[in-house]
N, C-alpha and C positions, 0 to 999 in steps of 0.2 A: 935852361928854363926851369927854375926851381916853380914848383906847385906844395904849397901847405892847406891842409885838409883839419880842420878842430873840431871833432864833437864831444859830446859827454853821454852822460851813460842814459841817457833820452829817463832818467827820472828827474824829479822834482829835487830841488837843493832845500833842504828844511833848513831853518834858522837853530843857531846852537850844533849845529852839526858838521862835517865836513864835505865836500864834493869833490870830485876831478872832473879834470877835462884832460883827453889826448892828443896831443900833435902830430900828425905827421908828416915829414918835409920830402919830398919827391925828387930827383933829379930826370926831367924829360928829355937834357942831352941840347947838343947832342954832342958837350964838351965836357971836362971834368969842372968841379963847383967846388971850391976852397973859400974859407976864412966865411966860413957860413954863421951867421947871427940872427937867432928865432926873437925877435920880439913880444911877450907876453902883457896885454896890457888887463891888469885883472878888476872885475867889477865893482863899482861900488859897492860899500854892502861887503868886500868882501876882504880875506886879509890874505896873505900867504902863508901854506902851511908846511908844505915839501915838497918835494920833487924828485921824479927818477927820470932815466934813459942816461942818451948816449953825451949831453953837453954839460955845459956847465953853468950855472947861475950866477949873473952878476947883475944886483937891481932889478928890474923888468926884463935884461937879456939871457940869454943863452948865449953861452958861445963856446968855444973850443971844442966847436961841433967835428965831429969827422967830417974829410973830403968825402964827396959823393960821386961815383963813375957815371953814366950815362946809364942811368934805370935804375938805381939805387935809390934806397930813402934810410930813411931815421925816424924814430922815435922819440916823444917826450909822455911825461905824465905829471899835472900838476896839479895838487891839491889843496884846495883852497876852504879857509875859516869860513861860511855865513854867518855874519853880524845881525846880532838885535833891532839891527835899528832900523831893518828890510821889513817892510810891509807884507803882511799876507795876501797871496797872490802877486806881486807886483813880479817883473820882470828884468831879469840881470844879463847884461852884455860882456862875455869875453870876447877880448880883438886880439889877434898876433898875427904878426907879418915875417916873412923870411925876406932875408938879404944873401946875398954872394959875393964875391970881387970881380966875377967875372958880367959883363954885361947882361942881363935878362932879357931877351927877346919876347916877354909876356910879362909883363908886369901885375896883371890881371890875377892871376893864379897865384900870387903871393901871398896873397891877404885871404884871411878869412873869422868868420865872427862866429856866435855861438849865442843862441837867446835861450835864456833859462826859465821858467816860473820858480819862484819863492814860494815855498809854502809855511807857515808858522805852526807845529805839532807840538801838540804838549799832552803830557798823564793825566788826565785828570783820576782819582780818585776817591772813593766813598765808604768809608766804617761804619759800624753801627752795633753799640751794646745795650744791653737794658741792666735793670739797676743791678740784678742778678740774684735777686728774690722770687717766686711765684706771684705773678699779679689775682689779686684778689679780685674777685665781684661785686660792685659798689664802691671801690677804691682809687682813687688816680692811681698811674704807673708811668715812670719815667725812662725816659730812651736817652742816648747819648750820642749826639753823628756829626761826627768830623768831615771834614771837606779837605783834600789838600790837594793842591798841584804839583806834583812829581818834579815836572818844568821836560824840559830846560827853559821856554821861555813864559811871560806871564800871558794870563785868556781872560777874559774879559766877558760880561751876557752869563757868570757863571750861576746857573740854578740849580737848587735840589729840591726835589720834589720827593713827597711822604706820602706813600698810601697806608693809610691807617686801619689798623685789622677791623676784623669784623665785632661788631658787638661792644664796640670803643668810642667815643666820641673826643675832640681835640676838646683841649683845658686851657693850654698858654704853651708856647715858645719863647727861649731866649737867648740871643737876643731877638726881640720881635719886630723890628722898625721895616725890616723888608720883606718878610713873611705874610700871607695871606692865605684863607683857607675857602674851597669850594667843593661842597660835600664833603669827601673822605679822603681827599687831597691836600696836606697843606705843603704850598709851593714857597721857596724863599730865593730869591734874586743875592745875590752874594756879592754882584757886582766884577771887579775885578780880581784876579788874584796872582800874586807875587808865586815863585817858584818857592816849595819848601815854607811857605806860612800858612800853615793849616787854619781853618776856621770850625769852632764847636757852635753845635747848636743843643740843645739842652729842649726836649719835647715829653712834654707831660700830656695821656690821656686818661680820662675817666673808663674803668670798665666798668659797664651797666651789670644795675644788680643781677639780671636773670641772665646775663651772659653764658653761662659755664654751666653747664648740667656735669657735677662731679668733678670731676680732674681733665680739660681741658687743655688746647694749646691756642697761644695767639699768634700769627705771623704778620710779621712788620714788615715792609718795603719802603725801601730807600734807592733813588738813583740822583744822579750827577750830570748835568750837561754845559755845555761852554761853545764860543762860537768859530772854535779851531778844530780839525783834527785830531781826533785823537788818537795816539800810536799803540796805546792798549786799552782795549773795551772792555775786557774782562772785568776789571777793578771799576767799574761804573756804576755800579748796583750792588747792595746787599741786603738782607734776609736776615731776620733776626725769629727765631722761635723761642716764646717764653712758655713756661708751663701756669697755669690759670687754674685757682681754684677758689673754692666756696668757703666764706667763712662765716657764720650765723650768731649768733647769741639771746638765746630763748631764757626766756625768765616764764613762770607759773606761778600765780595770786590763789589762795579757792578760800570763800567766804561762806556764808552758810545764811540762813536769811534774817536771822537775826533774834529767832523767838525759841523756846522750848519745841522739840518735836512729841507728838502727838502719839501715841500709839494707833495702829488704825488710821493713820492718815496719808499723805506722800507727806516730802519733806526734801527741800530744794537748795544744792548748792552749787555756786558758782565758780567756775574755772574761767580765771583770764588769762592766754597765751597771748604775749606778745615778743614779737622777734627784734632784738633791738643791732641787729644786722652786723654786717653792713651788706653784707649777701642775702638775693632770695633765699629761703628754708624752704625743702621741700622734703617728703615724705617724713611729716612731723606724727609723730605715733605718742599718744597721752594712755597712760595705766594708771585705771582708776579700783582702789582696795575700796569698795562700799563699808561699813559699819559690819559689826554682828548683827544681827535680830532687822535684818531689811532688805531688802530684794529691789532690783534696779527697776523702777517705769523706764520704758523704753520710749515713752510718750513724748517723754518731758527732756529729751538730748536733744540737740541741735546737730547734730551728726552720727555718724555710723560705729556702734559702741559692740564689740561682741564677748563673749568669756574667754576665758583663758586656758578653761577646764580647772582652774582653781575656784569654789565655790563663790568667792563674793571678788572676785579680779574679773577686771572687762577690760577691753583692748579697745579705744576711739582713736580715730584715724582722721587728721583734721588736715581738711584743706589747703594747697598752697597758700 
Protein backbone atom coordinates (compact mmCIF):
# COMPACT_ATOMS: atom_id res chain seq x y z
CA UNK A 1 0.00 0.00 0.00
CA UNK A 2 2.07 2.93 -1.32
CA UNK A 3 0.59 6.35 0.17
CA UNK A 4 2.12 9.84 -1.56
CA UNK A 5 1.86 12.90 0.60
CA UNK A 6 2.72 16.68 -1.68
CA UNK A 7 2.94 19.78 -0.20
CA UNK A 8 4.93 23.06 -0.63
CA UNK A 9 6.22 25.28 1.41
CA UNK A 10 2.40 26.79 2.30
CA UNK A 11 3.77 30.32 0.61
CA UNK A 12 2.68 32.07 -2.37
CA UNK A 13 4.62 31.06 -5.71
CA UNK A 14 5.50 34.64 -7.18
CA UNK A 15 5.77 34.97 -10.95
CA UNK A 16 9.46 35.20 -12.41
CA UNK A 17 10.51 33.22 -9.38
CA UNK A 18 11.00 29.68 -8.48
CA UNK A 19 8.88 27.19 -6.13
CA UNK A 20 9.11 23.68 -4.77
CA UNK A 21 6.91 21.23 -3.82
CA UNK A 22 7.94 17.90 -1.71
CA UNK A 23 6.94 14.20 -2.27
CA UNK A 24 6.70 11.84 -0.24
CA UNK A 25 6.07 8.20 -0.94
CA UNK A 26 5.22 5.77 1.99
CA UNK A 27 5.16 2.09 2.05
CA UNK A 28 2.04 0.96 4.55
CA UNK A 29 3.14 -2.84 3.81
CA UNK A 30 2.50 -5.00 4.50
CA UNK A 31 4.79 -6.37 1.44
CA UNK A 32 7.94 -5.06 0.08
CA UNK A 33 7.18 -2.29 -3.02
CA UNK A 34 9.60 -2.53 -6.21
CA UNK A 35 9.88 -0.75 -9.53
CA UNK A 36 8.24 2.33 -7.98
CA UNK A 37 7.33 5.16 -10.39
CA UNK A 38 6.30 8.87 -8.89
CA UNK A 39 4.36 10.66 -11.47
CA UNK A 40 4.74 14.52 -11.27
CA UNK A 41 2.18 16.30 -13.42
CA UNK A 42 3.43 20.03 -13.14
CA UNK A 43 1.12 23.30 -13.42
CA UNK A 44 0.20 25.30 -15.96
CA UNK A 45 1.95 28.40 -15.73
CA UNK A 46 4.76 26.42 -14.84
CA UNK A 47 8.08 24.82 -16.27
CA UNK A 48 10.58 22.50 -14.63
CA UNK A 49 13.48 23.67 -13.01
CA UNK A 50 15.30 20.76 -10.89
CA UNK A 51 15.02 18.17 -8.82
CA UNK A 52 16.61 16.32 -5.95
CA UNK A 53 15.99 13.06 -3.62
CA UNK A 54 16.22 9.48 -3.96
CA UNK A 55 14.93 8.68 -8.01
CA UNK A 56 15.32 9.63 -11.17
CA UNK A 57 13.62 11.92 -13.74
CA UNK A 58 12.52 10.85 -16.97
CA UNK A 59 9.81 13.40 -18.58
CA UNK A 60 6.95 13.93 -15.81
CA UNK A 61 8.31 10.39 -13.95
CA UNK A 62 10.44 9.44 -11.42
CA UNK A 63 11.77 6.34 -11.52
CA UNK A 64 14.61 4.06 -10.44
CA UNK A 65 13.14 4.84 -7.22
CA UNK A 66 14.59 2.47 -4.31
CA UNK A 67 12.53 -0.64 -3.03
CA UNK A 68 10.70 0.29 -0.04
CA UNK A 69 10.25 -2.32 3.03
CA UNK A 70 7.09 -2.22 5.05
CA UNK A 71 7.19 1.36 6.74
CA UNK A 72 9.71 2.93 4.71
CA UNK A 73 9.33 6.07 2.34
CA UNK A 74 11.32 8.41 0.14
CA UNK A 75 11.76 11.59 -0.73
CA UNK A 76 11.47 13.95 -3.76
CA UNK A 77 11.98 17.78 -4.26
CA UNK A 78 10.83 19.63 -7.29
CA UNK A 79 11.38 22.93 -8.31
CA UNK A 80 9.49 24.45 -10.51
CA UNK A 81 9.79 28.07 -13.08
CA UNK A 82 6.54 30.38 -12.55
CA UNK A 83 5.65 31.66 -15.93
CA UNK A 84 4.54 35.36 -16.86
CA UNK A 85 1.69 34.38 -18.34
CA UNK A 86 -0.07 33.40 -14.57
CA UNK A 87 -2.46 35.86 -13.54
CA UNK A 88 -2.22 37.64 -10.18
CA UNK A 89 -3.81 35.72 -7.58
CA UNK A 90 -5.02 32.90 -9.71
CA UNK A 91 -4.41 29.36 -8.62
CA UNK A 92 -1.97 26.53 -9.66
CA UNK A 93 -2.50 22.70 -9.34
CA UNK A 94 0.26 20.18 -8.92
CA UNK A 95 -0.87 16.32 -9.38
CA UNK A 96 1.46 13.21 -8.83
CA UNK A 97 0.52 9.79 -8.28
CA UNK A 98 2.75 6.67 -7.24
CA UNK A 99 2.74 3.25 -8.89
CA UNK A 100 4.43 -0.23 -7.66
CA UNK A 101 4.59 -3.73 -9.39
CA UNK A 102 3.21 -4.95 -6.70
CA UNK A 103 -0.71 -4.87 -6.51
CA UNK A 104 -2.00 -1.73 -4.13
CA UNK A 105 -4.57 -2.66 -1.87
CA UNK A 106 -5.64 1.37 -1.64
CA UNK A 107 -5.47 3.06 -4.42
CA UNK A 108 -6.93 6.04 -2.81
CA UNK A 109 -3.65 6.99 -1.11
CA UNK A 110 -1.65 7.28 -4.22
CA UNK A 111 -2.55 10.40 -5.58
CA UNK A 112 -2.34 13.50 -4.18
CA UNK A 113 -2.60 17.31 -5.52
CA UNK A 114 -1.28 20.53 -4.29
CA UNK A 115 -3.22 24.17 -4.81
CA UNK A 116 -1.07 27.03 -4.87
CA UNK A 117 -2.01 30.93 -5.23
CA UNK A 118 0.09 32.91 -7.76
CA UNK A 119 1.00 36.01 -6.66
CA UNK A 120 2.59 38.72 -9.38
CA UNK A 121 5.48 41.00 -7.22
CA UNK A 122 7.41 43.32 -8.77
CA UNK A 123 10.06 46.64 -7.43
CA UNK A 124 8.74 49.24 -8.05
CA UNK A 125 10.89 52.22 -7.59
CA UNK A 126 11.22 56.14 -7.28
CA UNK A 127 14.26 58.98 -7.83
CA UNK A 128 14.34 62.23 -7.49
CA UNK A 129 16.78 65.25 -8.23
CA UNK A 130 16.61 68.90 -8.53
CA UNK A 131 18.39 70.90 -10.91
CA UNK A 132 21.25 71.17 -8.30
CA UNK A 133 21.37 74.99 -8.03
CA UNK A 134 19.60 76.93 -5.03
CA UNK A 135 16.00 77.73 -5.81
CA UNK A 136 15.40 81.37 -5.95
CA UNK A 137 12.30 83.28 -4.53
CA UNK A 138 10.12 84.32 -7.53
CA UNK A 139 11.82 81.94 -9.79
CA UNK A 140 10.57 78.44 -11.21
CA UNK A 141 12.65 75.40 -10.13
CA UNK A 142 12.91 72.19 -11.63
CA UNK A 143 12.94 68.54 -10.31
CA UNK A 144 13.70 65.46 -12.23
CA UNK A 145 11.71 61.83 -11.22
CA UNK A 146 12.24 58.80 -12.69
CA UNK A 147 9.88 55.80 -12.35
CA UNK A 148 11.21 52.46 -12.91
CA UNK A 149 10.18 48.85 -12.41
CA UNK A 150 13.00 46.67 -10.98
CA UNK A 151 10.45 43.74 -12.39
CA UNK A 152 10.73 40.82 -12.75
CA UNK A 153 7.41 41.14 -14.06
CA UNK A 154 5.44 44.12 -15.66
CA UNK A 155 2.42 46.26 -13.03
CA UNK A 156 0.17 48.08 -14.48
CA UNK A 157 -2.43 51.21 -12.32
CA UNK A 158 1.33 52.68 -11.96
CA UNK A 159 1.02 56.16 -10.21
CA UNK A 160 3.34 58.85 -8.86
CA UNK A 161 2.20 61.27 -6.84
CA UNK A 162 4.29 64.82 -5.91
CA UNK A 163 3.68 66.73 -2.82
CA UNK A 164 5.02 69.90 -3.56
CA UNK A 165 6.97 71.95 -0.95
CA UNK A 166 5.74 74.60 0.98
CA UNK A 167 5.66 78.11 -0.47
CA UNK A 168 5.83 76.55 -4.39
CA UNK A 169 3.19 76.48 -6.59
CA UNK A 170 3.03 73.62 -9.79
CA UNK A 171 4.15 75.44 -13.33
CA UNK A 172 3.98 72.42 -15.92
CA UNK A 173 4.99 68.82 -16.05
CA UNK A 174 6.34 66.77 -18.84
CA UNK A 175 5.20 64.63 -20.18
CA UNK A 176 1.76 66.10 -19.02
CA UNK A 177 -0.97 64.05 -20.86
CA UNK A 178 -1.74 61.80 -17.60
CA UNK A 179 -0.87 64.10 -14.88
CA UNK A 180 -3.16 66.09 -12.99
CA UNK A 181 -2.96 68.40 -10.09
CA UNK A 182 -5.20 68.86 -6.71
CA UNK A 183 -3.88 71.52 -4.22
CA UNK A 184 -0.30 70.57 -3.58
CA UNK A 185 -0.53 67.16 -5.13
CA UNK A 186 0.36 66.51 -8.54
CA UNK A 187 -0.57 62.84 -9.30
CA UNK A 188 0.43 61.27 -12.73
CA UNK A 189 -1.03 57.65 -13.89
CA UNK A 190 1.91 56.08 -15.68
CA UNK A 191 -0.34 53.42 -16.77
CA UNK A 192 1.65 50.33 -17.36
CA UNK A 193 5.19 49.46 -17.05
CA UNK A 194 7.58 46.96 -18.66
CA UNK A 195 10.50 45.63 -16.19
CA UNK A 196 13.78 47.92 -16.49
CA UNK A 197 11.94 50.87 -18.76
CA UNK A 198 12.23 53.61 -16.66
CA UNK A 199 9.98 56.61 -17.20
CA UNK A 200 11.16 60.51 -16.50
CA UNK A 201 9.06 63.13 -15.54
CA UNK A 202 10.39 66.58 -15.79
CA UNK A 203 8.41 69.00 -12.93
CA UNK A 204 8.79 72.67 -12.84
CA UNK A 205 7.49 74.87 -9.80
CA UNK A 206 7.35 78.52 -9.11
CA UNK A 207 8.89 79.60 -5.75
CA UNK A 208 6.76 82.56 -4.52
CA UNK A 209 8.50 85.71 -4.00
CA UNK A 210 8.14 85.93 -0.12
CA UNK A 211 8.86 82.30 0.28
CA UNK A 212 12.45 82.22 1.85
CA UNK A 213 13.21 84.66 4.68
CA UNK A 214 17.24 84.49 4.09
CA UNK A 215 18.71 81.12 3.41
CA UNK A 216 15.99 78.62 3.39
CA UNK A 217 15.35 74.79 2.63
CA UNK A 218 12.56 73.23 0.24
CA UNK A 219 11.51 69.62 0.70
CA UNK A 220 10.11 67.62 -2.05
CA UNK A 221 8.07 64.38 -1.80
CA UNK A 222 7.73 61.89 -4.29
CA UNK A 223 6.22 58.43 -3.99
CA UNK A 224 5.26 55.42 -6.34
CA UNK A 225 2.38 52.99 -6.35
CA UNK A 226 1.18 50.11 -8.62
CA UNK A 227 -1.45 47.46 -8.25
CA UNK A 228 0.93 44.38 -7.38
CA UNK A 229 2.92 43.69 -4.45
CA UNK A 230 5.57 45.13 -3.92
CA UNK A 231 8.79 43.12 -2.56
CA UNK A 232 10.69 46.19 -1.53
CA UNK A 233 9.01 49.31 -0.02
CA UNK A 234 11.82 50.97 0.86
CA UNK A 235 12.69 52.42 -2.67
CA UNK A 236 8.99 53.81 -2.94
CA UNK A 237 9.32 57.30 -1.85
CA UNK A 238 11.98 59.85 -1.95
CA UNK A 239 12.95 63.30 -0.51
CA UNK A 240 14.69 65.70 -2.16
CA UNK A 241 16.16 68.89 -0.01
CA UNK A 242 17.11 71.97 -1.91
CA UNK A 243 18.68 74.96 -0.51
CA UNK A 244 16.31 78.42 -1.21
CA UNK A 245 17.34 81.60 -1.40
CA UNK A 246 16.64 85.41 -2.01
CA UNK A 247 17.69 87.32 -4.80
CA UNK A 248 16.57 91.08 -5.14
CA UNK A 249 17.79 93.81 -7.49
CA UNK A 250 17.25 97.51 -6.09
CA UNK A 251 17.82 100.22 -8.34
CA UNK A 252 17.71 104.18 -6.59
CA UNK A 253 16.34 107.36 -8.92
CA UNK A 254 16.62 110.87 -6.47
CA UNK A 255 15.49 113.97 -8.26
CA UNK A 256 15.41 117.26 -6.75
CA UNK A 257 12.19 119.49 -7.51
CA UNK A 258 13.28 121.20 -10.25
CA UNK A 259 13.88 125.02 -9.17
CA UNK A 260 16.88 126.93 -7.45
CA UNK A 261 16.88 126.37 -3.54
CA UNK A 262 16.03 129.27 -1.51
CA UNK A 263 18.03 130.13 1.43
CA UNK A 264 15.72 130.13 4.40
CA UNK A 265 13.35 127.88 2.94
CA UNK A 266 12.94 123.61 2.93
CA UNK A 267 13.74 122.26 -0.26
CA UNK A 268 12.65 118.75 -1.51
CA UNK A 269 14.05 115.74 -2.99
CA UNK A 270 12.90 112.73 -4.17
CA UNK A 271 14.02 109.14 -3.76
CA UNK A 272 12.47 106.29 -5.84
CA UNK A 273 13.43 102.67 -4.58
CA UNK A 274 12.38 100.15 -6.71
CA UNK A 275 13.03 96.39 -6.40
CA UNK A 276 13.18 94.95 -9.68
CA UNK A 277 13.38 91.20 -8.02
CA UNK A 278 12.68 88.54 -8.59
CA UNK A 279 12.78 87.95 -4.68
CA UNK A 280 10.82 89.94 -2.02
CA UNK A 281 13.67 92.65 -0.43
CA UNK A 282 13.51 92.97 2.85
CA UNK A 283 15.29 94.96 5.45
CA UNK A 284 16.07 97.63 2.71
CA UNK A 285 18.19 100.52 4.66
CA UNK A 286 18.59 103.93 2.40
CA UNK A 287 21.78 106.47 3.51
CA UNK A 288 21.10 109.70 2.83
CA UNK A 289 24.42 112.50 2.78
CA UNK A 290 22.12 115.87 3.10
CA UNK A 291 24.02 119.06 1.41
CA UNK A 292 26.41 121.30 3.37
CA UNK A 293 24.47 124.53 4.80
CA UNK A 294 20.99 122.37 5.51
CA UNK A 295 19.52 120.34 8.07
CA UNK A 296 17.07 117.48 7.54
CA UNK A 297 12.83 118.35 8.07
CA UNK A 298 11.94 115.48 9.46
CA UNK A 299 8.27 116.61 8.43
CA UNK A 300 8.71 116.11 4.95
CA UNK A 301 10.03 111.77 4.92
CA UNK A 302 7.85 109.42 4.27
CA UNK A 303 9.48 107.11 6.82
CA UNK A 304 11.84 106.59 9.70
CA UNK A 305 15.15 108.50 8.93
CA UNK A 306 17.68 108.80 12.01
CA UNK A 307 21.71 110.08 11.99
CA UNK A 308 24.36 108.33 11.92
CA UNK A 309 26.37 110.47 14.33
CA UNK A 310 28.04 111.80 11.12
CA UNK A 311 26.73 115.58 11.03
CA UNK A 312 24.70 115.65 7.74
CA UNK A 313 24.27 111.31 7.30
CA UNK A 314 20.74 109.78 8.18
CA UNK A 315 19.91 106.35 8.16
CA UNK A 316 15.93 105.48 6.63
CA UNK A 317 14.71 102.35 6.96
CA UNK A 318 12.00 101.57 4.40
CA UNK A 319 9.44 99.12 4.30
CA UNK A 320 9.08 95.73 2.99
Amino acid sequence: DLALNKFDNNLNAIVGQTYAYTLTVSNNGPSLATGIVITDTLPEGTSYNSSSGDCTRVGSDFTDCPELLFGESLSLTVVVNVLDTLDHLETIVNKARATAVEQDGNLADNYDEESTIVERVADLAIEKRDSGVPAVAGETFTYVITATNIGPVSVNNVTVVDTLPTGTVFDSIDPSGSCGVLGNQVSCNLGLMNPLEPIKLTLVVTVTANTISGTDVLRNEVEVDGNLTDSNTDNNSATVDSDGIRESDLSLEKQDAGTDPVAGNTFAYTLDITNHGPSDATGIVVTETIPVSTTLNSALTTTSCTGTGNVREYRCNIPD
